[in-house]
MARBA-3410 file (N, C-alpha, C, O; in Angstrom, 1 decimal):
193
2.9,-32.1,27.4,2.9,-31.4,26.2,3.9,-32.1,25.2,5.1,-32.2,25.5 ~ 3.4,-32.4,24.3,3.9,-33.3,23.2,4.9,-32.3,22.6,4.5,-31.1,22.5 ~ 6.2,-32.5,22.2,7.2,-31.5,21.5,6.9,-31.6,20.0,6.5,-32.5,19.4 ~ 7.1,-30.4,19.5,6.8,-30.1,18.2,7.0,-30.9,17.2,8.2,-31.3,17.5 ~ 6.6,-31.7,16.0,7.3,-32.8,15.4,8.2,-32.6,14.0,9.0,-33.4,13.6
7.6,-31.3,13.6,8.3,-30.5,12.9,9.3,-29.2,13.3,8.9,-28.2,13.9 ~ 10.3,-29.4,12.9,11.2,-28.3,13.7,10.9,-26.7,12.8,10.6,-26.4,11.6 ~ 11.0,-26.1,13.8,10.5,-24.4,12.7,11.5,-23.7,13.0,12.0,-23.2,14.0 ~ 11.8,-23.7,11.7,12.8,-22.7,11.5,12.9,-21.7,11.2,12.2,-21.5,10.2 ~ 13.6,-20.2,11.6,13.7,-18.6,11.4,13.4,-19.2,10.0,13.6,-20.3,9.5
12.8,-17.4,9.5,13.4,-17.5,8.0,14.6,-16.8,8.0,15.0,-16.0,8.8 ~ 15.0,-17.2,7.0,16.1,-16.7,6.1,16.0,-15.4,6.8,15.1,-14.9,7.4 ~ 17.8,-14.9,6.4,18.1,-13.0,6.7,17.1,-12.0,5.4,16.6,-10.9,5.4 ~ 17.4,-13.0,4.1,16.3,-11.6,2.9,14.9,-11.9,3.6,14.2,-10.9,4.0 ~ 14.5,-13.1,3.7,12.9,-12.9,4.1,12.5,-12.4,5.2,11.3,-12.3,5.3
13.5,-11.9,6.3,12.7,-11.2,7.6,13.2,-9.5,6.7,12.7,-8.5,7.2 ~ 13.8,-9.3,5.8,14.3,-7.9,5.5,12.9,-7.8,4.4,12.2,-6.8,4.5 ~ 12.6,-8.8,3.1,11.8,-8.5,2.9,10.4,-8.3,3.5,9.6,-7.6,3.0 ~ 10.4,-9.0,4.4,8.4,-8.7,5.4,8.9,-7.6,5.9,7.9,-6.9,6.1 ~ 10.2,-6.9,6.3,9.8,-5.7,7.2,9.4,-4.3,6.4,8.8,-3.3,6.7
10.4,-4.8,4.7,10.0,-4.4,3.8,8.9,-3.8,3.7,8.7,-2.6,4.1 ~ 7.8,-4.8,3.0,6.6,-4.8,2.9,5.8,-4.0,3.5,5.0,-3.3,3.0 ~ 6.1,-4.3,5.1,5.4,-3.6,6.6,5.6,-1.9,6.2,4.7,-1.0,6.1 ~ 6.9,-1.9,5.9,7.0,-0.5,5.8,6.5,0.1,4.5,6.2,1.3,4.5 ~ 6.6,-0.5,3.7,5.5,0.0,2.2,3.9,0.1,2.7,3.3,1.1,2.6
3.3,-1.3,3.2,2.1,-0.8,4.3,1.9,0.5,4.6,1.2,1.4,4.2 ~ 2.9,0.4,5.7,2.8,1.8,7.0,2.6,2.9,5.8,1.8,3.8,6.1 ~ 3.1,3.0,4.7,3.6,4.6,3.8,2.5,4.8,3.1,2.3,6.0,2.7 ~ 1.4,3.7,2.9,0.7,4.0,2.2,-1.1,4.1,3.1,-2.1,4.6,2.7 ~ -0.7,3.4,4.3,-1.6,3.9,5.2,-1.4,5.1,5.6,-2.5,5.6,5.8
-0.6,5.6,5.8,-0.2,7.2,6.3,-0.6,7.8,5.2,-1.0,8.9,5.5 ~ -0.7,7.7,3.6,-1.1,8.8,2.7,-2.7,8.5,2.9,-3.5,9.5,2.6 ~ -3.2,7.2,3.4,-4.8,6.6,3.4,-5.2,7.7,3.8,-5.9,8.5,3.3 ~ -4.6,7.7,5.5,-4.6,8.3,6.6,-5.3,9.7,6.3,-6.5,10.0,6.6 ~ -4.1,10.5,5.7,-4.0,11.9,5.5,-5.1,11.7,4.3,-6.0,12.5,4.6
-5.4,11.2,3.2,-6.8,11.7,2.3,-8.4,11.6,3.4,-9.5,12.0,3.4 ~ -7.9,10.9,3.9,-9.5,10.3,4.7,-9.4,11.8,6.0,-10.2,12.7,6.0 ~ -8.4,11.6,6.8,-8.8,13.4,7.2,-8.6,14.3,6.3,-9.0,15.3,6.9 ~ -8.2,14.7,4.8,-8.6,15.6,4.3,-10.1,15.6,4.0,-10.8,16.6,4.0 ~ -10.3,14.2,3.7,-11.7,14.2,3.1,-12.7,14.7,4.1,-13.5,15.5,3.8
-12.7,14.0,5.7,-13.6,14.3,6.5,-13.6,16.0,6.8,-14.6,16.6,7.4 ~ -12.8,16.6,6.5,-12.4,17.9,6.9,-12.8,19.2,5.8,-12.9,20.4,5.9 ~ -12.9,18.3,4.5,-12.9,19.0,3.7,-14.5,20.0,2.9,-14.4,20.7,1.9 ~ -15.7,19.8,3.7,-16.6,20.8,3.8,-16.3,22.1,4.8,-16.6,23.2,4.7 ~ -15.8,21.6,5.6,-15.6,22.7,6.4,-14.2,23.7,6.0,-14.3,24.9,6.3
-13.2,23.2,5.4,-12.1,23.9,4.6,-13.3,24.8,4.0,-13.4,25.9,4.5 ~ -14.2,24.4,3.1,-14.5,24.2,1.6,-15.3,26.1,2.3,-14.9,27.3,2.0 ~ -16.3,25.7,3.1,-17.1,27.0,3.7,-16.3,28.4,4.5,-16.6,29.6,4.5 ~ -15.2,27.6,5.3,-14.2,28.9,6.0,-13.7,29.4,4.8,-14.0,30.6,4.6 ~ -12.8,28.8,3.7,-12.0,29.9,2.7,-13.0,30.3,1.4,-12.5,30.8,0.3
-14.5,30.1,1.5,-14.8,30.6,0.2,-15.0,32.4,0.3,-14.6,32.9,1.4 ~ -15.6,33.3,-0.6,-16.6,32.5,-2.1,-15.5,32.1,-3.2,-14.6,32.8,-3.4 ~ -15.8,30.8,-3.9,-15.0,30.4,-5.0,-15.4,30.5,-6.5,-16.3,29.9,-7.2 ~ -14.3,31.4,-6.8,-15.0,31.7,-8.6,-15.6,30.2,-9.0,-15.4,29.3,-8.2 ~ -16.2,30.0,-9.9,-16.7,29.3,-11.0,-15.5,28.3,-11.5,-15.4,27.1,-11.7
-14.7,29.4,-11.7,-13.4,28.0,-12.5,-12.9,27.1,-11.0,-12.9,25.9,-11.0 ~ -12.4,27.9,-9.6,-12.4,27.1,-8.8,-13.0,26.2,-8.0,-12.5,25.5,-7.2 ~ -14.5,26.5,-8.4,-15.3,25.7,-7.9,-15.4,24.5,-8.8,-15.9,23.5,-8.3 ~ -15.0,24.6,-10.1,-14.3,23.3,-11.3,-13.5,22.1,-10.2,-13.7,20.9,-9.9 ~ -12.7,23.0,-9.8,-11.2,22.6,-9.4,-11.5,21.6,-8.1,-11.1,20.5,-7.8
-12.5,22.4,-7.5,-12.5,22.2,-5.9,-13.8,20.6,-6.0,-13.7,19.6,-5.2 ~ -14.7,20.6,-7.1,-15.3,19.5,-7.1,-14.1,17.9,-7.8,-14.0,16.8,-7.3 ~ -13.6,18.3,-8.9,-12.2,17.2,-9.0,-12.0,17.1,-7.5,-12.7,16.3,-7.0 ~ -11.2,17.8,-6.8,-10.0,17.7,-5.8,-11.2,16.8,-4.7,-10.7,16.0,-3.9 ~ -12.2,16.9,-4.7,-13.4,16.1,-3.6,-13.2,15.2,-4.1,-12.6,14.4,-3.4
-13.5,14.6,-5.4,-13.8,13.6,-6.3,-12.6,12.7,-6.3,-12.6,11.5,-6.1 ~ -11.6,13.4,-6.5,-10.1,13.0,-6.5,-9.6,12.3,-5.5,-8.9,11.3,-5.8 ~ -9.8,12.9,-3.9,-9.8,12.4,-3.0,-10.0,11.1,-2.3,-9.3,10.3,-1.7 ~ -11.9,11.4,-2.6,-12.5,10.1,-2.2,-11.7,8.8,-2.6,-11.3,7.8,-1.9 ~ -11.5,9.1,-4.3,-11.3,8.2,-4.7,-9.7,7.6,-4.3,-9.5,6.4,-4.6
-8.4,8.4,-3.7,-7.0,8.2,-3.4,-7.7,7.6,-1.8,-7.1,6.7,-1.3 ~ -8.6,7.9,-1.2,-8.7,7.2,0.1,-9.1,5.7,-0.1,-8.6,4.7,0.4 ~ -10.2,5.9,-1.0,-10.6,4.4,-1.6,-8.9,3.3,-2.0,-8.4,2.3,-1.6 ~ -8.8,3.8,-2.7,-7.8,3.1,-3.3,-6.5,2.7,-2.5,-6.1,1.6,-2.4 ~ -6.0,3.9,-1.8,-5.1,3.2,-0.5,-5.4,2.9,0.0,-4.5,2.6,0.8
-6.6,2.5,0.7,-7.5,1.3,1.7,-7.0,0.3,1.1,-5.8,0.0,1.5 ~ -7.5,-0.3,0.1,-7.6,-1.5,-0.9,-6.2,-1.8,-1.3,-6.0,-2.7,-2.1 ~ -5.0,-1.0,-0.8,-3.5,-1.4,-1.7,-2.7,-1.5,-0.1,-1.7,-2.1,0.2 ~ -3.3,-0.8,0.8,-2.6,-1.1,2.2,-3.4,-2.3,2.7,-2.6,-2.9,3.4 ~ -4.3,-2.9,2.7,-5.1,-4.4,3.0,-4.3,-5.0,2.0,-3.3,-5.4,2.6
-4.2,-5.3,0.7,-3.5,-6.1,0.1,-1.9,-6.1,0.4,-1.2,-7.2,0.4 ~ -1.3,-4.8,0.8,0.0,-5.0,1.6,0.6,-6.1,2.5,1.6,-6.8,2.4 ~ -0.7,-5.7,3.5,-0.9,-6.1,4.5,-1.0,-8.1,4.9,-0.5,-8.8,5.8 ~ -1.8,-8.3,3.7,-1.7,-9.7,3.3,-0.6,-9.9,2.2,-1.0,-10.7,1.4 ~ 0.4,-9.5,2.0,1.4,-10.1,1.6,2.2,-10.4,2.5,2.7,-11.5,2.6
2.3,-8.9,3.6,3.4,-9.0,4.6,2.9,-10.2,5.5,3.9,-10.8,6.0 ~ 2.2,-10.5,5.6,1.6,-12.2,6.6,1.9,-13.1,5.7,2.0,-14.2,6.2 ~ 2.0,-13.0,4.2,2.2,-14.5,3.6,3.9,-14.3,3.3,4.5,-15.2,2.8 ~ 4.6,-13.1,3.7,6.1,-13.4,3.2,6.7,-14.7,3.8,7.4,-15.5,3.1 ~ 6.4,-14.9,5.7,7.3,-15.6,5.7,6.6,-17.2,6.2,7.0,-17.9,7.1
5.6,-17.5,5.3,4.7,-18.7,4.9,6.0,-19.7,4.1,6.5,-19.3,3.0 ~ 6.3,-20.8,4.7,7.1,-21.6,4.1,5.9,-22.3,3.2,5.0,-23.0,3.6 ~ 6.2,-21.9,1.8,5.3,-22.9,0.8,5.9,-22.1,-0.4,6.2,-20.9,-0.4 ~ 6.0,-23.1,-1.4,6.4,-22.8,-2.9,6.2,-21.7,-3.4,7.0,-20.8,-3.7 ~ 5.0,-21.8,-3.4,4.2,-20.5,-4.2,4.4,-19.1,-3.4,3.9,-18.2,-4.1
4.7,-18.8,-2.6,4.9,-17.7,-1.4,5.6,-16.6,-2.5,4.8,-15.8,-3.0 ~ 6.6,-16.7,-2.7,7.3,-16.0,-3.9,6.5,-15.7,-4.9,6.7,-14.5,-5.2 ~ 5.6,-16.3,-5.5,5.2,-15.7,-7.0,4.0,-15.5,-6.4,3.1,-15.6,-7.3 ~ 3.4,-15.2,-5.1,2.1,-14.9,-4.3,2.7,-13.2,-4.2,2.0,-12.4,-4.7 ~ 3.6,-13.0,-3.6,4.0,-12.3,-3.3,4.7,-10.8,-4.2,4.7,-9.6,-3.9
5.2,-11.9,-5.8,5.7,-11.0,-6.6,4.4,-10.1,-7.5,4.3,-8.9,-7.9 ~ 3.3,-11.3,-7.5,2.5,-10.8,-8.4,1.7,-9.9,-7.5,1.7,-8.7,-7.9 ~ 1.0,-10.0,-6.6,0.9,-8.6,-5.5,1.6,-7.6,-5.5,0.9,-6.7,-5.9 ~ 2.9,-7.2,-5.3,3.6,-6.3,-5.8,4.0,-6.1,-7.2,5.2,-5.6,-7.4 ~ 3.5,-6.3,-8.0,3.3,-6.1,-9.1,1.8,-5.4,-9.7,1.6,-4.5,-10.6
1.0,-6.1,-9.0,-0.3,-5.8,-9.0,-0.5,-4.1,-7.9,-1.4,-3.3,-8.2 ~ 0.3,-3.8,-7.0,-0.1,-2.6,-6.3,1.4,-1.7,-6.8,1.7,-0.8,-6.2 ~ 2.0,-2.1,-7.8,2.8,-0.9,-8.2,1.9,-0.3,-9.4,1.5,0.9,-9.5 ~ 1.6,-1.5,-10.4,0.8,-1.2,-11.6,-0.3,0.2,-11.0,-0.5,1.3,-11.5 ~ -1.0,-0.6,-9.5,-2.7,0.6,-9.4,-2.1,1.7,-9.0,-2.5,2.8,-9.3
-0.6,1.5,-8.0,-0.4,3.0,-7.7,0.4,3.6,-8.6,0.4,4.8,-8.3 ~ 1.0,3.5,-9.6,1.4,3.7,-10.8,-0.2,4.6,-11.2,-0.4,5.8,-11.1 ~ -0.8,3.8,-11.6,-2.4,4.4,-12.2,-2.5,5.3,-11.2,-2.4,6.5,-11.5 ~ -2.7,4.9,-10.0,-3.2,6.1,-9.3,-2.8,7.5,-9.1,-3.5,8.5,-8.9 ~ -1.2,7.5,-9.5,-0.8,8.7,-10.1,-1.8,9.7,-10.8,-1.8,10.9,-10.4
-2.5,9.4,-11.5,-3.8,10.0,-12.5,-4.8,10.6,-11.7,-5.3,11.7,-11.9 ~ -5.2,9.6,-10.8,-5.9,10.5,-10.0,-6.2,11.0,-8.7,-7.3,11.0,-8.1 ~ -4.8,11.5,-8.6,-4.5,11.9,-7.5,-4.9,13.3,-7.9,-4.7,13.8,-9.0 ~ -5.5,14.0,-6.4,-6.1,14.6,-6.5,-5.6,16.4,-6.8,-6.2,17.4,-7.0 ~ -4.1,16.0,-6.5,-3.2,17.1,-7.0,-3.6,17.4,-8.9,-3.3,18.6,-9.3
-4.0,16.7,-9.6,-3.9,16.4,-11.3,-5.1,17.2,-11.2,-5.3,17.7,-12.4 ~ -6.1,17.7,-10.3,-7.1,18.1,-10.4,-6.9,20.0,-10.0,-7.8,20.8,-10.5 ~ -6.1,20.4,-9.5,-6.1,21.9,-9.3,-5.0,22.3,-10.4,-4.0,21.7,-10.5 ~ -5.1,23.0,-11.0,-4.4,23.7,-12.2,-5.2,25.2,-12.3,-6.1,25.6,-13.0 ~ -4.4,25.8,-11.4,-4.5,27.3,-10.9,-3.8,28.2,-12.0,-2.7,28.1,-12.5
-4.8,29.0,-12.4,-4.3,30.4,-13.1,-3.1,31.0,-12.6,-2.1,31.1,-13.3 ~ -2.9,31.5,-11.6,-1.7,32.1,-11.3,-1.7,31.6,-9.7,-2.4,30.8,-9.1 ~ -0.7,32.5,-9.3,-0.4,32.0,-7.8,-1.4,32.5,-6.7,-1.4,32.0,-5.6 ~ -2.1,33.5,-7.0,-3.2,33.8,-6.5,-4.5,32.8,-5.7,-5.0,32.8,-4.6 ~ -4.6,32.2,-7.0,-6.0,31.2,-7.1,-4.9,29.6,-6.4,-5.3,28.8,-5.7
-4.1,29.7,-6.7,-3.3,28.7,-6.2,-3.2,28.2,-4.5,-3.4,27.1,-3.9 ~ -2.6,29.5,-4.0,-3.0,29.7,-2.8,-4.1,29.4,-2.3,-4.1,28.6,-1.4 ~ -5.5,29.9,-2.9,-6.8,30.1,-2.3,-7.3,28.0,-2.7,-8.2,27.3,-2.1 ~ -6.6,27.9,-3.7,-7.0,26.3,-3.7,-5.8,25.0,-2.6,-5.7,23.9,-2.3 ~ -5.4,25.9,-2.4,-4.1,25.2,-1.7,-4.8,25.0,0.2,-4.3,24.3,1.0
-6.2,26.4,0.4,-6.6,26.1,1.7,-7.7,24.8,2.1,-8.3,24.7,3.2 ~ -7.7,23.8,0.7,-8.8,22.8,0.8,-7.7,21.8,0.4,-8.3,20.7,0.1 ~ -6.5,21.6,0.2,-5.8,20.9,-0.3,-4.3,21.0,-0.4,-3.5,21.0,-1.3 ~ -4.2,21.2,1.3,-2.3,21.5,1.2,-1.3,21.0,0.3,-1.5,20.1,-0.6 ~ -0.2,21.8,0.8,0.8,21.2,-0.2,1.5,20.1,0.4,2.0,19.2,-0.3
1.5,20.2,1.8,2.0,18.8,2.6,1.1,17.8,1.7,2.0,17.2,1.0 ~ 0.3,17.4,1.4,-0.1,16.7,0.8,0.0,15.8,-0.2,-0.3,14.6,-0.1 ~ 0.5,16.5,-1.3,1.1,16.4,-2.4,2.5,15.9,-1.8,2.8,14.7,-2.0 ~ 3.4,16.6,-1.2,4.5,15.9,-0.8,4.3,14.4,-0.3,4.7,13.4,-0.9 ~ 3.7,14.5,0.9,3.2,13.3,1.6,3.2,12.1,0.2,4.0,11.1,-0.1
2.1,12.6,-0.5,1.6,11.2,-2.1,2.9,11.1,-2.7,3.5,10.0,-2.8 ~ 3.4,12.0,-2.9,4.7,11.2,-3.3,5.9,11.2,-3.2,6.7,11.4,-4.1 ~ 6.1,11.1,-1.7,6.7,10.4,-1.0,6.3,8.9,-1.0,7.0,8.0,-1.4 ~ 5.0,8.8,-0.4,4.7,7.3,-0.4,4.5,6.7,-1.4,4.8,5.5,-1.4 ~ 3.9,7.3,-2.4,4.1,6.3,-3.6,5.4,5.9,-4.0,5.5,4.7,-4.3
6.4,6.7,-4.1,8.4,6.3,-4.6,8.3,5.7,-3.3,8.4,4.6,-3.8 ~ 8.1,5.5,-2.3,8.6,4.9,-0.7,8.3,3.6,-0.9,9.2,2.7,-0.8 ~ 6.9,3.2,-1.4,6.3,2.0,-1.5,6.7,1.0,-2.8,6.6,-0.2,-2.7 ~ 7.1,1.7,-3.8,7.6,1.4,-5.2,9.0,0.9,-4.7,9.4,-0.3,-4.9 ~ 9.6,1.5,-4.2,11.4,1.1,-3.7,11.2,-0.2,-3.2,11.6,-1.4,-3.4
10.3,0.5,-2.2,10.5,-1.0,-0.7,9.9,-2.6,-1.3,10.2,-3.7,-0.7 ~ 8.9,-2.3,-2.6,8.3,-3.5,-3.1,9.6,-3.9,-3.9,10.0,-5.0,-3.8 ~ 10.0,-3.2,-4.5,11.3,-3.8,-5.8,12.3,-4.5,-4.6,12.6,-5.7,-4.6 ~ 12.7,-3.7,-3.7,13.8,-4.1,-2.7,13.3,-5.8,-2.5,13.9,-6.8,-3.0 ~ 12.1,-5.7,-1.7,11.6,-7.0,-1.4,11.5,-8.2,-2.2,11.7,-9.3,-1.9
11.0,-7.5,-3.8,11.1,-8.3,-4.6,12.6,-8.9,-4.9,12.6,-10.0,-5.5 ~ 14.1,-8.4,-4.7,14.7,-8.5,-5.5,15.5,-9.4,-4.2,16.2,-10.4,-4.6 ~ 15.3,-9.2,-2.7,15.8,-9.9,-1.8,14.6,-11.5,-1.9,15.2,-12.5,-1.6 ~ 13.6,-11.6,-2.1,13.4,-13.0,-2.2,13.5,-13.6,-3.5,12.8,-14.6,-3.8 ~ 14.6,-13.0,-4.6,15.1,-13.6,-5.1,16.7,-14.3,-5.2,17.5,-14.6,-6.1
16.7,-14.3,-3.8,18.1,-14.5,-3.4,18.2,-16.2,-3.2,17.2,-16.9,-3.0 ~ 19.7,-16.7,-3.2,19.5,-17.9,-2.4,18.9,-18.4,-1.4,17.8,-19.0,-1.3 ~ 19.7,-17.8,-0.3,18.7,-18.4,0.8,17.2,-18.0,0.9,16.6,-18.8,1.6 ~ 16.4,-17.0,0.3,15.3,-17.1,0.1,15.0,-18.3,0.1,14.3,-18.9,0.9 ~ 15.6,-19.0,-1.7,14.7,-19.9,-2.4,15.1,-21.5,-1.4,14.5,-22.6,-1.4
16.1,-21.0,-0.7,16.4,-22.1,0.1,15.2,-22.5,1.4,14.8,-23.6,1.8 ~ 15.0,-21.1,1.7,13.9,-20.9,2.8,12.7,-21.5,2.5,12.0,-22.1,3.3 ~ 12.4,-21.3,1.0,10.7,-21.5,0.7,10.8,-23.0,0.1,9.7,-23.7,0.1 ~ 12.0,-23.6,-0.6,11.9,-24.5,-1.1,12.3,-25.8,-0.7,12.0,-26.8,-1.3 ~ 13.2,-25.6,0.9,13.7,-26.8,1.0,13.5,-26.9,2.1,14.2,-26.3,2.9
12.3,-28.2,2.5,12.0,-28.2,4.2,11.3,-29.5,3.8,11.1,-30.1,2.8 ~ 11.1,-29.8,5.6,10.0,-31.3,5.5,8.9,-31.1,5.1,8.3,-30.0,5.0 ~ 8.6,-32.3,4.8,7.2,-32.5,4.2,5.7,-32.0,4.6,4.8,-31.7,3.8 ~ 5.7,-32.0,6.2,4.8,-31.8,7.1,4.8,-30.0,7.6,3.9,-29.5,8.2 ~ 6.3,-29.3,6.9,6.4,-27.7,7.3,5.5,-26.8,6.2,5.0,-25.7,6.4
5.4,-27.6,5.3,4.7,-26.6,4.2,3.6,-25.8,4.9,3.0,-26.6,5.6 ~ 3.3,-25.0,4.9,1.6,-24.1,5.2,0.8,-24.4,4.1,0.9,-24.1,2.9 ~ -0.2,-25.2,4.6,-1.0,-26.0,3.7,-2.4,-24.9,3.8,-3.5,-25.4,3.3 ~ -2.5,-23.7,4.3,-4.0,-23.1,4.1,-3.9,-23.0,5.9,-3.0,-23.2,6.8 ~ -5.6,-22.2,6.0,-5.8,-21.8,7.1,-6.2,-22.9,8.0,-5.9,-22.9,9.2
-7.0,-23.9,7.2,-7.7,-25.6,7.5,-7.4,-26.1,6.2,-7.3,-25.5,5.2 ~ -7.1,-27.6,6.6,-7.0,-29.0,6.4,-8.7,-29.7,5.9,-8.9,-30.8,6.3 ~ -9.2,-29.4,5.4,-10.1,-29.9,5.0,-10.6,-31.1,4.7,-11.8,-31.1,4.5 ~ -9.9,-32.3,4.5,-9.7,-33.4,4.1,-9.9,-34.4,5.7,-10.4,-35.5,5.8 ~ -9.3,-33.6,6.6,-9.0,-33.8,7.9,-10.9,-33.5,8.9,-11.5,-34.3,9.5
-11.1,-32.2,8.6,-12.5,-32.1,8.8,-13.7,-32.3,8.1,-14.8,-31.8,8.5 ~ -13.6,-33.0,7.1,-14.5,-34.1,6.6,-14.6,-35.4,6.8,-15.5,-36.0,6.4 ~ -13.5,-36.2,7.6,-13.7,-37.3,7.9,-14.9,-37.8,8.9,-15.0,-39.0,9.2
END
């Protein structure tokens, strides 16, 4: 077995703190995925145990379905994009950094938006009565959970961002042999000859 010809080196101390980062903004936003996707699968049968529901809560209660779908949708699509950041953090190649910044940039922006429509923005209960009775298709753990992970995931991306803007980051991503760079998944040039 032929020895390695390129020597591989750890990354840097910010870039293993920013991937674990990342991992953990992941994890927070799969755990709120998590919990809308079992609200959602759960949520006809809520819907039939606590009724009959006045007219204005049956308003309430089609948002909070609607609302849902759409926070399960969306943290699918921002925990996958996580997910492929945290695999490209510790990619020795130039661009890794501004691959990385504009991804978290891009999933603070949607969960920022997603704020809107979360599906909490959709119950606005007359009094504490109707609150309660909307609260049995749509806990309040819930609402804590969302934001929790959205501030959880907003921190841990700024943190990350602001640790691979450190020296040894830029030392990490920018100064190696010629042959360490991560050139892609395939070489192309190589399997066309």
């Amino acid at each position: 077995m032929a020895a390695d010809p390129v020597p591989r080196r750890r990354p840097a101390a910010p870039v293993r703190r920013a991937f674990w980062l990342v991992v953990a903004a992941a994890a927070l936003l799969g755990a709120q995925t998590l919990a809308a996707t079992v609200l959602l699968a759960r949520f006809a049968g809520a819907y039939a145990a606590h009724g009959p529901w006045s007219i204005r809560e049956q308003e309430q209660i089609d948002g909070i379905h609607i609302r849902l779908a759409l926070t399960a949708v969306l943290g699918a699509g921002m925990t996958l994009l996580l997910v492929g950041v945290a695999v490209a953090v510790p990619r020795r190649h130039i661009g890794t950094r501004l691959l990385v910044g504009s991804a978290a940039l891009l999933a603070g922006v949607v969960l920022l938006l997603g704020v809107v429509v979360n599906p909490d923005n959709a119950l606005l209960a007359y009094g504490a009565a109707e609150e309660a009775h909307l609260y049995q298709v749509l806990p309040l753990w819930f609402s804590v959970l969302s934001s929790a992970a959205v501030t959880g995931v907003l921190a841990a991306l700024t943190a990350a961002f602001v640790l691979l803007g450190r020296d040894a980051a830029h030392d990490y991503y920018h100064y190696q042999g010629p042959d360490s760079a991560w050139t892609g998944f395939s070489d192309w040039s190589v399997s066309t000859r």
